[in-house]
C-alpha positions as CSV (number, residue, x, y, z in Angstrom):
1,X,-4.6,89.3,140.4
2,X,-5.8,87.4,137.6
3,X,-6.3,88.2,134.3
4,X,-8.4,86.5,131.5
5,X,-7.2,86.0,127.7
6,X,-9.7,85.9,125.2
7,X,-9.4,84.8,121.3
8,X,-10.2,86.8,118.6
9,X,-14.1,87.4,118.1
10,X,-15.2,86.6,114.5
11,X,-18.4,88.0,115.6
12,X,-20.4,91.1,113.9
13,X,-18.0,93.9,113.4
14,X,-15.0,92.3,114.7
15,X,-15.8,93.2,118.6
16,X,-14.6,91.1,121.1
17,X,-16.9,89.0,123.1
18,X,-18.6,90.3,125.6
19,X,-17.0,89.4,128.9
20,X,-15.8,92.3,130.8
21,X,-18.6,94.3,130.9
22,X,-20.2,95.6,134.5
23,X,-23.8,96.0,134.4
24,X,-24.5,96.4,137.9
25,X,-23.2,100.0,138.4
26,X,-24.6,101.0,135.5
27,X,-21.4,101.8,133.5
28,X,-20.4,99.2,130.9
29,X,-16.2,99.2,130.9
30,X,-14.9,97.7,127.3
31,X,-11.4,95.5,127.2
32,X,-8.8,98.2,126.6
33,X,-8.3,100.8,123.5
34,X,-6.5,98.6,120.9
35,X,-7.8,95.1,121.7
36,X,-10.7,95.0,119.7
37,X,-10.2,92.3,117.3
38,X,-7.0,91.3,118.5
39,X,-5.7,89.3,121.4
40,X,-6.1,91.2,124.5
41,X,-6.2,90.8,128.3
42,X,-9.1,92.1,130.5
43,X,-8.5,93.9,133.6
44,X,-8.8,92.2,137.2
45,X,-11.8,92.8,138.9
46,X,-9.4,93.4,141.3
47,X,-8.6,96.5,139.9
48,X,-11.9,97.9,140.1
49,X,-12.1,98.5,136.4
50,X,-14.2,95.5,135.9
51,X,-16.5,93.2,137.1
52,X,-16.9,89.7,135.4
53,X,-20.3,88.6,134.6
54,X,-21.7,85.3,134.6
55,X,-22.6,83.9,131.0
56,X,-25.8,84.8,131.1
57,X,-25.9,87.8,132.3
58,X,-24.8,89.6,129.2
59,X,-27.2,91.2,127.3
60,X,-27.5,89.4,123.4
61,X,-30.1,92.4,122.8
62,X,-28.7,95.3,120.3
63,X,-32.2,97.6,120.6
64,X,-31.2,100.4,122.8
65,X,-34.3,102.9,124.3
66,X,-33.1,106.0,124.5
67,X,-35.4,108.3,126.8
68,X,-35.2,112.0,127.5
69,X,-34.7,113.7,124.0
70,X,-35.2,116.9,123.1
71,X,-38.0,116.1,120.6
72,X,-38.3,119.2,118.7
73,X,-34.2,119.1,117.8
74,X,-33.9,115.0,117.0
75,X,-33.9,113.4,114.4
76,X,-34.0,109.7,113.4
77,X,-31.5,110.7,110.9
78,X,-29.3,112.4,113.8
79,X,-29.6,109.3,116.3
80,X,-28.3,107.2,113.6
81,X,-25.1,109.3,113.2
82,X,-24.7,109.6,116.6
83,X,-24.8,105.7,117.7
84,X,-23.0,105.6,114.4
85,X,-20.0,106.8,116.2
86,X,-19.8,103.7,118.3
87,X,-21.1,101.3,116.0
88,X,-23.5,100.4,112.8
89,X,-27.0,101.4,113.3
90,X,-29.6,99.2,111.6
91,X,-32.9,101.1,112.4
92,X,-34.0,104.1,114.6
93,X,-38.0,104.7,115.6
94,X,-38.8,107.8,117.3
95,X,-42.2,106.8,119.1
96,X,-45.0,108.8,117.8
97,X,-46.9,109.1,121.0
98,X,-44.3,110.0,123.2
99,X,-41.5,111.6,120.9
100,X,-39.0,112.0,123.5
101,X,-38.3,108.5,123.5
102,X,-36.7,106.4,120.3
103,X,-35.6,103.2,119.5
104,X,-31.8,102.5,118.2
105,X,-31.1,99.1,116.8
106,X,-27.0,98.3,116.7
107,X,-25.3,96.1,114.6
108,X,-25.1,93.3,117.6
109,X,-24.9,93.6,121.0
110,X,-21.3,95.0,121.9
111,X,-21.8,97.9,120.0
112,X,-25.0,98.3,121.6
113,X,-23.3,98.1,125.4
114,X,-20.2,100.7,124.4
115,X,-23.0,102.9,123.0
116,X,-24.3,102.8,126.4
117,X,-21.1,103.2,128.0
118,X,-19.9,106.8,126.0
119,X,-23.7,108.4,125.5
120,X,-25.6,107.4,128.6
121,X,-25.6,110.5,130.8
122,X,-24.5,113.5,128.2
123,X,-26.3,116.7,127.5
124,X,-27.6,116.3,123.9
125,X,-29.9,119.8,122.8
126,X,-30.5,120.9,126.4
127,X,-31.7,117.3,128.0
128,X,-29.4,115.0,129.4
129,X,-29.5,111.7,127.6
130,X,-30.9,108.2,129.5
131,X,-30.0,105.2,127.7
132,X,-30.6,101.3,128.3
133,X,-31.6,98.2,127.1
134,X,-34.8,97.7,125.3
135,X,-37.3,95.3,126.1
136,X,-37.9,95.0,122.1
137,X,-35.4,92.1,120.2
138,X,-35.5,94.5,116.6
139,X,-37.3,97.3,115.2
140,X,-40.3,96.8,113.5
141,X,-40.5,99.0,110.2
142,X,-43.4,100.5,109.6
143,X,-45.8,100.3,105.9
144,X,-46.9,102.8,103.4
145,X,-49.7,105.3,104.5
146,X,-49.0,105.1,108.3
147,X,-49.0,108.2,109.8
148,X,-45.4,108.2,111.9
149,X,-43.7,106.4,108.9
150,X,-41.5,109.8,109.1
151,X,-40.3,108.8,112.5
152,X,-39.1,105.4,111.7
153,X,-35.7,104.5,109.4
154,X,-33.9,101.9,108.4
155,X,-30.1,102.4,107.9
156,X,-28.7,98.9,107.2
157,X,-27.4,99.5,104.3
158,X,-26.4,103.0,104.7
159,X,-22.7,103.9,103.6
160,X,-22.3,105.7,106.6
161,X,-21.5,102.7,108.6
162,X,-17.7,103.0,110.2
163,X,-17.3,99.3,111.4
164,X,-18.4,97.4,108.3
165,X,-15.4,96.5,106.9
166,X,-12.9,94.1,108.9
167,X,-10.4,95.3,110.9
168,X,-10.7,98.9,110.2
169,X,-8.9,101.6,111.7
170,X,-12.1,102.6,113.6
171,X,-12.2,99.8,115.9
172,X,-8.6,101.3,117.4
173,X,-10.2,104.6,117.5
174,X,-13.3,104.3,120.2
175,X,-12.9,107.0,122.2
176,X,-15.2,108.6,124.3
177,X,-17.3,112.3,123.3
178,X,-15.1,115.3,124.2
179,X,-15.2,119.0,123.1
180,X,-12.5,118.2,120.7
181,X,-13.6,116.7,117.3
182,X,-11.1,115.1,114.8
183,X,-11.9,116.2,111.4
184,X,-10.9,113.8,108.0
185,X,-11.2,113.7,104.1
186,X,-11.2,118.1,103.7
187,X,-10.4,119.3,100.3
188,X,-7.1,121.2,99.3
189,X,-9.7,124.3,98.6
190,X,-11.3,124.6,102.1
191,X,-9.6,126.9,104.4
192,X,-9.2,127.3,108.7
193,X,-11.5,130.2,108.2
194,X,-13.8,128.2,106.3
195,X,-14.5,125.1,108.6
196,X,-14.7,127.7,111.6
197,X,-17.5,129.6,110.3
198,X,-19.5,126.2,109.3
199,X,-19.0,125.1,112.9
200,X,-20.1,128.6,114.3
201,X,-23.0,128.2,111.7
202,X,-25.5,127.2,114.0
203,X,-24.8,129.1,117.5
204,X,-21.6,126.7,118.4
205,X,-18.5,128.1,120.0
206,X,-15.1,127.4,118.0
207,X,-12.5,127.6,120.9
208,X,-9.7,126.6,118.9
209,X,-8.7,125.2,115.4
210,X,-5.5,123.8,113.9
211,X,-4.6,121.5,110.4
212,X,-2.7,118.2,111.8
213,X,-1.3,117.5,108.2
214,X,0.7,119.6,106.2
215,X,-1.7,118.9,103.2
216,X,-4.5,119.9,105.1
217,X,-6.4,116.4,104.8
218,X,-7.2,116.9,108.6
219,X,-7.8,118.8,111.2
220,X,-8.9,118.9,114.8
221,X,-11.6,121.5,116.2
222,X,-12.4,122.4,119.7
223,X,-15.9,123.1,120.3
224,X,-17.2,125.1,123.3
225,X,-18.3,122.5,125.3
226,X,-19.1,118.8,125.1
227,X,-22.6,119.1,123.8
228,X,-21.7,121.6,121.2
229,X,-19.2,118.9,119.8
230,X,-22.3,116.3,119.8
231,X,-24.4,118.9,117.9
232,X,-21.8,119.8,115.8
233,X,-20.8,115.9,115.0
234,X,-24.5,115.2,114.0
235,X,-25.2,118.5,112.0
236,X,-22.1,118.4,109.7
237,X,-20.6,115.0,109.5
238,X,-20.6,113.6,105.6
239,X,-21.5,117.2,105.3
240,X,-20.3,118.3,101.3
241,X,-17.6,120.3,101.3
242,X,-17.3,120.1,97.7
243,X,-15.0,118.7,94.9
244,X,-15.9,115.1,95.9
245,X,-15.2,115.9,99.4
246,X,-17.6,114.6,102.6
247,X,-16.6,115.8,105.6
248,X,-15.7,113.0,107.9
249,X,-15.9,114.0,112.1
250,X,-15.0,111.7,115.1
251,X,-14.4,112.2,118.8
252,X,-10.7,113.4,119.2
253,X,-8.0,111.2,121.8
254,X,-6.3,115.0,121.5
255,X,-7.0,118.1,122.9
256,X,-5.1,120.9,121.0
């Protein structure tokens, strides 16, 4: 068996480079939890975790089409929080002809690929999503007075970005979309009862709740199912939960 070492990745967002990556089943396998940004060894192909691909057959591309939307429930907005989870969306265009179809630019393209990796294939709204590789290099933004301006955002500089600063905590916490959400920055004020009824707000299913500090900073919430915890994610993440307080959501490594 033979493993490969790689050097840190100075790259966008701290990612390592993108060797390791299968394209040819159609799942894209990252280097392990942990290594992004950091030494770290890549699994044998051996192992049938992995296969190697040649230099240049990594995709530089970080537009992603995303196909099979429910188009009456998305929202460029909710796209950008969703690929946010798994990197720093630049710009999202939903296509005005054919609205179940969009456009997500990523920071570069790792983030795009492990956005691949944990959303291709998952119920979103009632339609299973289909994502790959678009054909398009950016996304153009659009001028005054056109008609599907609405439909087309750009987010580079948006706050909301997890992955801008260097070696943040984030890039140790990629995990894939589970029924469980991890819950961050809650106010001394807000309640169990509270964050249960805004999460059964909108027709979800809280199946269980519990603080994971003593000080009530965080908390983890199990959803009903794995597409209630998208929905949820998208609907209330940076929601305002008042005294100076934004909820913060990710996908949970625990079950409670």
């Amino acid at each position: 068996t033979q493993n490969i070492i790689f050097s840190p990745y100075p790259g966008a967002a701290g990612f390592p480079p993108a060797i390791g990556f299968s394209q040819g089943a159609g799942l894209l396998v990252p280097t392990p939890p942990g290594s992004f940004g950091s030494l770290g060894t890549i699994p044998s192909a051996v192992s049938g975790q992995i296969t190697l691909p040649s230099a240049n057959s990594v995709p530089g591309n970080s537009v992603l089409l995303v196909s099979n939307l429910n188009s009456e429930a998305i929202t460029p907005y909710g796209l950008f929080i969703l690929f946010g989870v798994y990197g720093d969306v630049h710009r999202v265009k939903i296509m005005f002809k054919k609205k179940d179809n969009a456009l997500v630019q990523m920071a570069d393209g790792i983030q795009a690929q492990i956005a691949i990796r944990h959303l291709n294939g998952l119920r979103l709204y009632g339609r299973v999503l289909r994502i790959t590789f678009s054909k398009h290099q950016t996304v153009q933004l659009l001028q005054e007075g056109q008609e599907d301006l609405y439909l087309t955002k750009d987010y580079t500089h948006s706050p909301l970005h997890r992955f801008k600063k260097p070696g943040s905590k984030n890039f140790q916490n990629i995990v894939p979309p589970s029924d469980t959400l991890h819950l961050s920055n809650i106010p001394p004020s807000v309640t169990d009862h509270d964050l249960k009824n805004l999460f059964t707000s909108t027709g979800s299913t809280v199946e269980a709740f519990r603080f994971i500090q003593k000080d009530g900073k965080m908390a983890l919430i199990q959803m009903g199912s794995v597409e209630e915890a998208l929905q949820a994610l998208i609907e209330f993440h940076n929601h305002d939960l008042g005294e100076n307080h934004h909820l913060r959501i990710s996908f949970s490594k625990f079950t409670i």
